[in-house]
Each structure stands twice: as structure tokens, then as C-alpha cells.
ZAMARGU-4260 file (C-alpha; in steps of 0.2 Angstrom, whole numbers, plus 5000, padded with zeros to 4 digits):
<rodrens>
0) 5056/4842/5169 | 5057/4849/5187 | 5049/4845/5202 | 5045/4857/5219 | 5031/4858/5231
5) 5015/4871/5227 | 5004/4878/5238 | 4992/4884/5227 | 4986/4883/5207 | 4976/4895/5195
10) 4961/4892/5184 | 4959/4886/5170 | 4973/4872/5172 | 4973/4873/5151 | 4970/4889/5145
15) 4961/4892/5127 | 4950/4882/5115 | 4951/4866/5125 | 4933/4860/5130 | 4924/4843/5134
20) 4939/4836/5147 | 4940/4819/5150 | 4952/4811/5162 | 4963/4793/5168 | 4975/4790/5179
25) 4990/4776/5177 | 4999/4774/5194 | 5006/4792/5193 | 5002/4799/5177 | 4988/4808/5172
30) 4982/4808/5153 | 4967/4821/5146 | 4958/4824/5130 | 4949/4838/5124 | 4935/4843/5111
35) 4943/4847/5094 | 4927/4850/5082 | 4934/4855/5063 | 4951/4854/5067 | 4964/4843/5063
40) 4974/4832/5069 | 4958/4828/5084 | 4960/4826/5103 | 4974/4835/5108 | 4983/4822/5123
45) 4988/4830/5138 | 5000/4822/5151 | 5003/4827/5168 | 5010/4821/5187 | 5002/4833/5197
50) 4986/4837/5189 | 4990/4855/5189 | 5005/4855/5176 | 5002/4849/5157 | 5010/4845/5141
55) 5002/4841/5125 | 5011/4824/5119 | 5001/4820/5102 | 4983/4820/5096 | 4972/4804/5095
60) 4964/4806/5078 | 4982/4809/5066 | 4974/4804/5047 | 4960/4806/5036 | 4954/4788/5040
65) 4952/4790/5058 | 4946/4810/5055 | 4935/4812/5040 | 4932/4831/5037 | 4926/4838/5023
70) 4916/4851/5022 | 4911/4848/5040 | 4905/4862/5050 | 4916/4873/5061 | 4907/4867/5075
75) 4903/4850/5070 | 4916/4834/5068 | 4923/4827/5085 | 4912/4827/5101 | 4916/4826/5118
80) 4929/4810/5119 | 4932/4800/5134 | 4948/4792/5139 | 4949/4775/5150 | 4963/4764/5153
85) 4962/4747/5154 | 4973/4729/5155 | 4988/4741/5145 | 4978/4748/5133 | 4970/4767/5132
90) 4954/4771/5123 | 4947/4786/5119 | 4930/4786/5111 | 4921/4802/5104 | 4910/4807/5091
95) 4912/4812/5073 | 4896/4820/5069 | 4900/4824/5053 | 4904/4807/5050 | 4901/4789/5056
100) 4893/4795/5074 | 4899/4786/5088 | 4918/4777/5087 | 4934/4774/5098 | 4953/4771/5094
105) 4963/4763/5105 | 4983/4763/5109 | 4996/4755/5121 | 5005/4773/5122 | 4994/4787/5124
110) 5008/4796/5111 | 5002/4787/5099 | 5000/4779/5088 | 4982/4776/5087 | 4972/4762/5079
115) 4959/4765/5066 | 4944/4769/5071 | 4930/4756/5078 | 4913/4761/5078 | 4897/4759/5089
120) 4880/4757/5083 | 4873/4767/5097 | 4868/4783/5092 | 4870/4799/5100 | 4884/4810/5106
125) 4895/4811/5120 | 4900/4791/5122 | 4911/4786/5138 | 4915/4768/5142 | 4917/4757/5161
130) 4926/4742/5161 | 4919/4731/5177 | 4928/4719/5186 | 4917/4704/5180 | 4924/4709/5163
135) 4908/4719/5154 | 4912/4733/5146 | 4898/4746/5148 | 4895/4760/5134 | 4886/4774/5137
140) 4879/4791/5126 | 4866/4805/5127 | 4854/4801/5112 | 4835/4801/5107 | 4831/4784/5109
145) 4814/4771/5109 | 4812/4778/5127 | 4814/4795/5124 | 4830/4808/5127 | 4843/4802/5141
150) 4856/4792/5142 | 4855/4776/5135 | 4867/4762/5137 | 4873/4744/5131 | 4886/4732/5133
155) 4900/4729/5117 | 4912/4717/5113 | 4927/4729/5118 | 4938/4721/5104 | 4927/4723/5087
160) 4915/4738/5094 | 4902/4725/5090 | 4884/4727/5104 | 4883/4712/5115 | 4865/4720/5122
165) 4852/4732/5116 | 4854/4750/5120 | 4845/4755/5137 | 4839/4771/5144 | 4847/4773/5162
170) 4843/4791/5168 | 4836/4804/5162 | 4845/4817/5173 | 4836/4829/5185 | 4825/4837/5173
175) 4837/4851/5166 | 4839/4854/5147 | 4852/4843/5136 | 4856/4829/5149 | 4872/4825/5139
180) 4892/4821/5145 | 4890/4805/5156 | 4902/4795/5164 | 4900/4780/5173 | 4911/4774/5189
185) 4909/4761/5198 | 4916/4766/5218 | 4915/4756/5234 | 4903/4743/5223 | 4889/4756/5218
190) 4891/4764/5201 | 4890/4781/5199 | 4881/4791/5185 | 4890/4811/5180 | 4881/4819/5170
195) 4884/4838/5162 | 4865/4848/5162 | 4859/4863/5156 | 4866/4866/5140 | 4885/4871/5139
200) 4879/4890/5141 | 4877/4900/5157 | 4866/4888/5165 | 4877/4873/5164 | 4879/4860/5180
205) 4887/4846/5185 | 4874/4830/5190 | 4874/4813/5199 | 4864/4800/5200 | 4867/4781/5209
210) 4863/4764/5209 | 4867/4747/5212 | 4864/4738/5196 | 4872/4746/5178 | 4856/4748/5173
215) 4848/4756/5187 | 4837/4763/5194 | 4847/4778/5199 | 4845/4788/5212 | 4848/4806/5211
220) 4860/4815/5223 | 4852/4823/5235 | 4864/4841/5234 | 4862/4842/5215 | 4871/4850/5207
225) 4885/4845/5214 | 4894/4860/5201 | 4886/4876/5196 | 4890/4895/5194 | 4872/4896/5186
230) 4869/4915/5192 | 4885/4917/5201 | 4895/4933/5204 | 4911/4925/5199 | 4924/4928/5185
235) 4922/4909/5177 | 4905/4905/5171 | 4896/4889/5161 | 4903/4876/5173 | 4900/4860/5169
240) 4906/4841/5159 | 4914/4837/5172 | 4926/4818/5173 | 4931/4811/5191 | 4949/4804/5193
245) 4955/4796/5211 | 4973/4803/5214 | 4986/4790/5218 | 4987/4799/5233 | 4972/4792/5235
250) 4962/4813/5234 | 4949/4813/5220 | 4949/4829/5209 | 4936/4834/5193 | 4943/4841/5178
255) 4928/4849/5169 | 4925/4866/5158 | 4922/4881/5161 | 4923/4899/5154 | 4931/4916/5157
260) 4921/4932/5152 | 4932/4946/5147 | 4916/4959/5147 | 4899/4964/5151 | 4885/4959/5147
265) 4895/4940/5148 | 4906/4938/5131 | 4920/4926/5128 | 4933/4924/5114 | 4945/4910/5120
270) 4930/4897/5122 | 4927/4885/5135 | 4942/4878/5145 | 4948/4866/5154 | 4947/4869/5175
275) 4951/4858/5188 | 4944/4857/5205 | 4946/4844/5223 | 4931/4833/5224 | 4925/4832/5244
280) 4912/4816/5249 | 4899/4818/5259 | 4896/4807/5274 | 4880/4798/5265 | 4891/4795/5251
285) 4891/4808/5238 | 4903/4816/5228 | 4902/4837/5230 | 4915/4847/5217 | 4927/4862/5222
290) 4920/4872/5237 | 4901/4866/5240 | 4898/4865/5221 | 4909/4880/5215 | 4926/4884/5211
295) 4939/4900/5213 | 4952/4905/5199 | 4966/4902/5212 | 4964/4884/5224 | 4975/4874/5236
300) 4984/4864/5224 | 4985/4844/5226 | 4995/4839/5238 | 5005/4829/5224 | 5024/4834/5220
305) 5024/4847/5205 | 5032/4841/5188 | 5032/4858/5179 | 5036/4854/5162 | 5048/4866/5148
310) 5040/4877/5142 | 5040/4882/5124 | 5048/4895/5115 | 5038/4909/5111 | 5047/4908/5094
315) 5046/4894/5081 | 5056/4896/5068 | 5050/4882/5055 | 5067/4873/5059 | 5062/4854/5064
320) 5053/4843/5051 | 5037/4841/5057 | 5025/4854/5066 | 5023/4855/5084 | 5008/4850/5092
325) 5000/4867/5096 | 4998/4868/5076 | 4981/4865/5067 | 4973/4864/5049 | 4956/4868/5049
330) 4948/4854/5042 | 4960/4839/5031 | 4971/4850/5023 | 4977/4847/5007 | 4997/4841/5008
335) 4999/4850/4993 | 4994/4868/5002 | 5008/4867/5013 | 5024/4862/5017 | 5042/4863/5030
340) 5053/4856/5015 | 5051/4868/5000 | 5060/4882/5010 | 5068/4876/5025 | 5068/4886/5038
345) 5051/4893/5033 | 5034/4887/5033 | 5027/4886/5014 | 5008/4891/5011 | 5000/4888/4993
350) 4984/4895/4994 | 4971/4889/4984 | 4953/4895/4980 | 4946/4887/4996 | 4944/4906/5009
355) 4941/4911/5024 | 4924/4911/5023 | 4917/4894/5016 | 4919/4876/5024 | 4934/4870/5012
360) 4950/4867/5017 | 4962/4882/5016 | 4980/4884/5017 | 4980/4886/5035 | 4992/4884/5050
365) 4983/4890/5066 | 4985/4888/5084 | 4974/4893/5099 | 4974/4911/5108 | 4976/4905/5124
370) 4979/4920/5134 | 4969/4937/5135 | 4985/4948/5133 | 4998/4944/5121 | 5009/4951/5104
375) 5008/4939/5091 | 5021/4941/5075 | 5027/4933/5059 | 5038/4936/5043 | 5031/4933/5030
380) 5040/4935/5013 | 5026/4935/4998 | 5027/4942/4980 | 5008/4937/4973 | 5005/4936/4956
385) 4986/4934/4952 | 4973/4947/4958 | 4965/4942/4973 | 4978/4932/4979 | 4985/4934/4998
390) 4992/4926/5015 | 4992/4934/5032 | 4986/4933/5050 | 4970/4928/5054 | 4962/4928/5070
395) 4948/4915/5064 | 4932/4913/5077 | 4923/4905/5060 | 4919/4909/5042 | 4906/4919/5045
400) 4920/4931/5060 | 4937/4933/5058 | 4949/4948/5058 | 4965/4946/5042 | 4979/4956/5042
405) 4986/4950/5025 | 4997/4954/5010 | 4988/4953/4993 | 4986/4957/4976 | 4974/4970/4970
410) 4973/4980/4954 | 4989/4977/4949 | 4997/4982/4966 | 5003/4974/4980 | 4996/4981/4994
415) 4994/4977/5014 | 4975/4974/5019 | 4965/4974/5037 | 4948/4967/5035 | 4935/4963/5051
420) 4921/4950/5043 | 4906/4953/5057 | 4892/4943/5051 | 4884/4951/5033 | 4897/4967/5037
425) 4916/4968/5030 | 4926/4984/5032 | 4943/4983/5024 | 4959/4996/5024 | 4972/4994/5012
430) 4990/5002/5011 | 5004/5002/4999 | 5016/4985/5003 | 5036/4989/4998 | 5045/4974/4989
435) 5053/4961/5002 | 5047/4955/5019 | 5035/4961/5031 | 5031/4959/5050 | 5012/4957/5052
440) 5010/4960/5071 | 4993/4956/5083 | 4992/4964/5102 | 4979/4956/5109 | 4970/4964/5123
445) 4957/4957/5134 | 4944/4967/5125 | 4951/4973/5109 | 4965/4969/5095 | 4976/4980/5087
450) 4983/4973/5070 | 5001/4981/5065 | 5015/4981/5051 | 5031/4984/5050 | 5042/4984/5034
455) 5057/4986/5028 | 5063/4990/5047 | 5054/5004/5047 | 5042/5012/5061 | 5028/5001/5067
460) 5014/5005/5059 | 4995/5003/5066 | 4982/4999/5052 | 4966/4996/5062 | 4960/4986/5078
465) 4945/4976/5082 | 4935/4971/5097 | 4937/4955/5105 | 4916/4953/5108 | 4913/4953/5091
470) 4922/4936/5090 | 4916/4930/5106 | 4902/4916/5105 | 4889/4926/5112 | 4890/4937/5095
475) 4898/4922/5083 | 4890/4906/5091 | 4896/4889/5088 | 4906/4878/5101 | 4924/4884/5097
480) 4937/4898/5101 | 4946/4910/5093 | 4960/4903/5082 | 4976/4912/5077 | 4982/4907/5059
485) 4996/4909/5044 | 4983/4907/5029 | 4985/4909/5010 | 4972/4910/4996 | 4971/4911/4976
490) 4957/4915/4967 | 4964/4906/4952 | 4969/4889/4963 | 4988/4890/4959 | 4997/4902/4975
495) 5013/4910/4975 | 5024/4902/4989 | 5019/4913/5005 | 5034/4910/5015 | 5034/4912/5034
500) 5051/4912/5043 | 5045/4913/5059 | 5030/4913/5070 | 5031/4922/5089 | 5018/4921/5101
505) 5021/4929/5119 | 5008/4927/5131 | 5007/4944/5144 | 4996/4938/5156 | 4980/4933/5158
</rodrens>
């Protein structure tokens, strides 16, 4: 840890696949959650001193019980959580929508470990929780209720989940599409209603509404929206689910997503990140985000003493005993497809038949592409024995659009395979693969990858490239980003040990 002074900070705060942010403060620390869809472990933690300066400490949701999620779609599973701290304890609530809907866990250490999950039967997505002074805890989400779509809210019994009132509509937002996100506050005795509107697309915006009573009615702010770059000239788009924090410096800030458009017309691959922004008030009261409703990639930083954090090696060798926590499955994986024990020193995949392309559970170890530029490599060290069978690099968007650079089994040969999947269309190149190990390499450009191999220390060799649109989610849709990942699959269910010795990942910039 190391502190200094900053003058200013860059945009996004955390870079990649890390959407939905939802903040709290304790005295000085700062903790935020993220969206985490198909993937497992859910809700990444982050903790910071500054606001500016993060490191992922755990992930909410750790186990089967808590995160359910088979054969979930990519882009389904967990939904927008909120984090509040109250009387010593953190709670994160979210959704499963592949599961049991709206649920929160809860935790005296934001480390972990978490509770099992406790549900609430309000329907809809997106939940966020107040606690008032007066001791009522307030629940709210974005659903399609008895009075039509809005947000609705109720009261719960904070420790059993159970609803002490019936569910409410409160606002219906300022008549944009998808009202959704919200996040009550209560400040100077008035409670405060955020809401995200617009969809989370290029018309996104941040909202806010008032009152003097929980329930309402609420007025809207009269400079809505208080955050847009609807039709904006600017190099973040899709601003918008936004949380407010109060500093203990006593500034007030908004941590909320955003996106970074590598091309045009607009496409992004890394998906929707986290931004942070100063929250100015107006003299009649109302909250106004960045400068006058928009925000810049580089801003005058909090006027908080900087706690940079160590960084982490851009290698891991598979040394330690469990995985770090910028590591992912996609979906539960099975414990059997996987392991740091059979070969220490090396990550061990056993694929299985569950691919690339369906919604099982493959063998797969990924971690966000967090940064336009960057060489990606790995090891690998894999003899397969059945026809079809391989392990590689993906760079996994979803089933449907992904680029593999793999070593498999075909014909009777062992070979070395680059396939793009782009929709209904796969292209596929295939070259002779020596006996022993291989370095599969990824250069990844702003608008295009170039996937190499090098064997036997021999000359870099370049077996194709693929452009980064065709990943982004104006082409592949969904609510995620792109995904690098050590994978393995067997046609016949029983892999061959695809051992990986080590994994490098060297940002550029970007």
C-alpha cells in the first residue's frame, strides 16, 4: 500500500466487464460491487480509500447455494446488486434471474464470508435497500406490478427477508424507457429517489426524483437528467446506474457505468464499466453528476489522500492453492474439470463434452479483457487422445461469438486450430502441432486480434487475426464483455490433462 497526493484520475476507475456499480462508505473505506451475469464466483467486492484506487478483495456469492447456475443464460443469473452498511453488518442484495428473483446475503467483513442467501418476495430486478433512522428498512425494485411498470417498494423484516408491507409503486421516472436501477437516500430529511433510464444502450441517463415521505409523491428534478451523453461527441457513451456516496471528507461522488467505443459506427468489446464522477448540489437542492450532467476520461481527482494498491503480476504461475480473484468459470463448474493440485505448479483442465457453444459448464478458467491493448500468453502442455478433443485460448463474448486458439485432435493428428464463431459462420485454420508444449499468444489491438503460436522455441508464428466489432455487443448483444479463458473439451466426456504452466497478461495501454 502507498499513499501520495493526486491531482487528477482517468475514466473508467475499473476497467473491463464490470457494470451495474453500487457503492458505501465505512468511516474511510470505500466497498463496490459489480454485475457478474453467468459467471462464477458473483459480485466481484472492491475496496478502496480514495475512490479512485481499487482492489478486488473476494466475491459475494462463492457456492452453488448462494449462486445457482445451470444452464443459465450468458446474460442472465445476477442483476444489478446493491451494497449498504448498517449497525456492523454489509448487505448486498441482487438478482438471480435464472433463479429465485430478488435475494440479499449479508456479512460482518466485506471479504467474506457471506451468508446464505435470503429472499424477497417482490418481484422485479434491480433491488436496493435504505435503512432509516426510525428503524424501517425500506426495499425497493423495478417491476411490473398491480399499478403498472416503476418502481415499487415495501418494507421487510431485515433479519428473515420476510415483507412487513405490501409492495408500492413510488415513481415511475420521467417517462424514458426501462426506469430501472433505483436507489433511495435519505439526505438533510428528504429522501432521494436515483433512478438509471433509457435502457443501458446509447440513450442511457441518470434521474432523480424527491419527496418527504418514503412513499411519495415524488417530485422530479427539475435539471433531469442530472447524467447523460445521450447524443454527445465524447469517447464514453451509455452513461447511466449511477449510486451516490458522501465522502468522509464530507464531497459526494457517483460511481455509475459507462462505455468506451473503440470504433465507428459505436462498437464495444470490453462491456460496460465502472466511471466515477464529483456530484455538485444545486442551491434549490439537487444533486447534478460530473460537470453539468457529463463527465471527461480524465477529472480532478478527490481531494482524498491516494492508497495505490500493488499491483499484480502480469504472470501467474498456478503456484498458490487457490485462484486469485480475477479468475471465473463460466457458470458452476464442475470440480472435477479442474484442478491446482494434480500438477502443481500448473492449472489442470479436463474438458468434458459441455463446449463453447451451448450453456453448460465447461472446463473453463477466464478473466476479463480489461484493456484495449495487451499480449496475452500461456503454456500449455497437452497430448489429446480422442478425436475432437482440445484446450486453448478463448476470447469468449458468448456461445454464439468467440475466437479459439487451441490445440486438438483431428483425424488422427495433433494439430493447432484458429477458429472465429460469428454468429451461423465459423472459419477454422489448422496446422501441424510438434510433440511437447506450446505458447499460444493473443495481441490484442483496439480494433483487431491477432492469435499466435510459438513451439518448440521456435519463430513466432501468426495463424490468423480477428476483429474486435465482431465481439463487440452491438454485433453479439447480451449485457456482458469479452472474456479471456484457458478452456478444454472432449467429445467423449473423459479429457486428457490440458496442463497450463502459466498464464501472462500485460496490459499496453488503453
Amino acid at each position: 500500500m502507498e499513499t501520495c497526493s493526486i491531482a487528477t484520475y482517468s475514466n473508467p476507475v475499473i476497467p473491463g466487464f464490470y457494470p451495474d456499480p453500487s457503492i458505501c462508505r465505512v468511516e474511510d473505506d470505500y466497498y463496490l460491487v459489480t454485475s457478474s451475469f453467468a459467471y462464477f464466483p458473483g459480485v466481484p467486492i472492491f475496496h478502496s480509500k480514495d475512490l479512485v484506487n481499487w482492489r478486488q478483495i473476494g466475491h459475494c456469492l462463492t457456492t452453488e447455494q448462494q449462486l445457482p447456475l445451470a444452464n443459465t443464460w450468458l446474460s442472465g443469473g445476477i442483476y444489478a446488486p446493491t451494497i449498504r452498511y448498517h449497525d456492523g453488518w454489509f448487505y448486498m442484495v441482487t438478482t438471480n434471474v435464472s433463479g429465485v428473483g430478488n435475494f440479499y446475503v449479508r456479512s460482518q467483513q466485506p471479504e467474506g464470508p457471506w451468508s446464505e442467501m435470503i429472499t424477497v418476495a417482490q418481484d422485479g430486478i434491480d433491488p436496493s435497500l435504505l435503512f432509516d433512522e426510525d428503524g424501517s428498512v425500506y426495499f425497493q425494485s423495478t417491476c411490473f406490478g398491480n399499478e403498472g411498470y416503476g418502481i415499487y417498494q415495501c418494507e421487510i423484516d431485515i433479519s428473515t427477508g420476510k415483507l412487513l408491507t405490501e409492495s408500492r409503486l413510488i415513481w415511475r421516472g420521467t417517462g424514458a424507457a426501462h426506469p430501472e436501477a433505483p436507489h433511495l437516500y435519505k439526505i438533510n430529511g428528504l429522501f432521494y429517489l436515483l433512478l438509471a433510464e433509457g435502457g443501458t444502450e446509447y440513450g442511457h441517463m441518470v434521474t432523480i426524483a424527491r419527496s418527504d415521505a418514503p412513499y411519495g409523491p415524488y417530485e422530479p428534478c427539475p435539471h433531469n437528467p442530472i447524467l447523460s451523453h445521450r447524443s454527445m461527441k465524447s469517447s464514453i457513451q451509455a452513461t447511466g446506474h449511477a449510486d451516490l456516496v458522501q465522502a468522509h471528507d464530507g464531497s459526494w461522488w457517483a460511481v455509475f457505468l459507462g462505455v468506451r467505443p473503440v470504433s465507428y459506427p459505436y462498437r464495444h468489446h470490453l462491456g460496460r464499466e465502472t466511471f466515477l464522477a464529483p456530484v455538485s448540489w444545486t442551491a434549490d437542492g439537487w444533486p447534478i453528476i460530473g460537470n453539468g450532467g457529463s463527465v471527461e476520461s480524465v477529472m480532478d481527482a478527490p481531494q482524498l489522500t491516494e492508497v495505490r494498491w500493488q499491483t499484480n503480476s502480469t504472470r501467474d504461475d498456478f503456484d498458490d492453492s487457490t485462484l486469485g480473484f480475477d479468475w471465473v468459470f463460466l457458470r458452476n463448474p464442475d470440480p472435477l474439470c479442474w484442478s491446482l493440485s494434480e500438477s502443481p505448479g500448473n492449472l489442470v483442465l479436463r474438458g468434458t463434452e459441455a463446449s463453447l457453444d451451448d450453456s453448460g459448464a465447461p472446463a473453463f478458467v477466464g478473466r476479463r479483457l480489461r484493456h484495449w491493448s495487451c499480449n496475452i500468453s500461456t503454456l500449455l502442455d497437452f497430448e489429446p487422445q480422442h478425436e475432437g478433443e482440445e484446450a486453448g485460448l478463448t476470447v469468449f463474448m458468448s456461445e454464439r461469438y468467440h475466437y479459439d486458439l487451441a490445440v486438438m485432435r483431428k483425424e488422427g493428428r495433433k494439430v493447432i486450430v484458429f477458429r472465429r464463431t460469428v454468429g451461423s459462420m465459423r472459419m477454422e485454420r489448422t496446422l501441424e502441432c510438434l510433440e511437447g508444449p506450446v505458447v499460444l499468444k493473443i495481441e490484442a489491438h483496439p480494433e483487431w486480434l491477432h492469435f499466435k503460436i510459438q513451439q518448440n522455441q521456435s519463430n513466432v508464428l501468426e495463424l490468423g487475426s480477428g476483429e474486435t466489432h465482431l465481439l463487440s455487443t452491438e454485433v453479439a448483444g447480451g449485457f456482458t464483455g469479452v472474456i479471456i479463458a484457458m478452456y478444454a473439451v472432449c467429445e467423449t466426456g473423459q479429457g486428457s490433462p490440458a496442463c497450463f504452466d502459466w498464464f501472462e497478461y500485460e496490459p499496453l495501454n488503453g
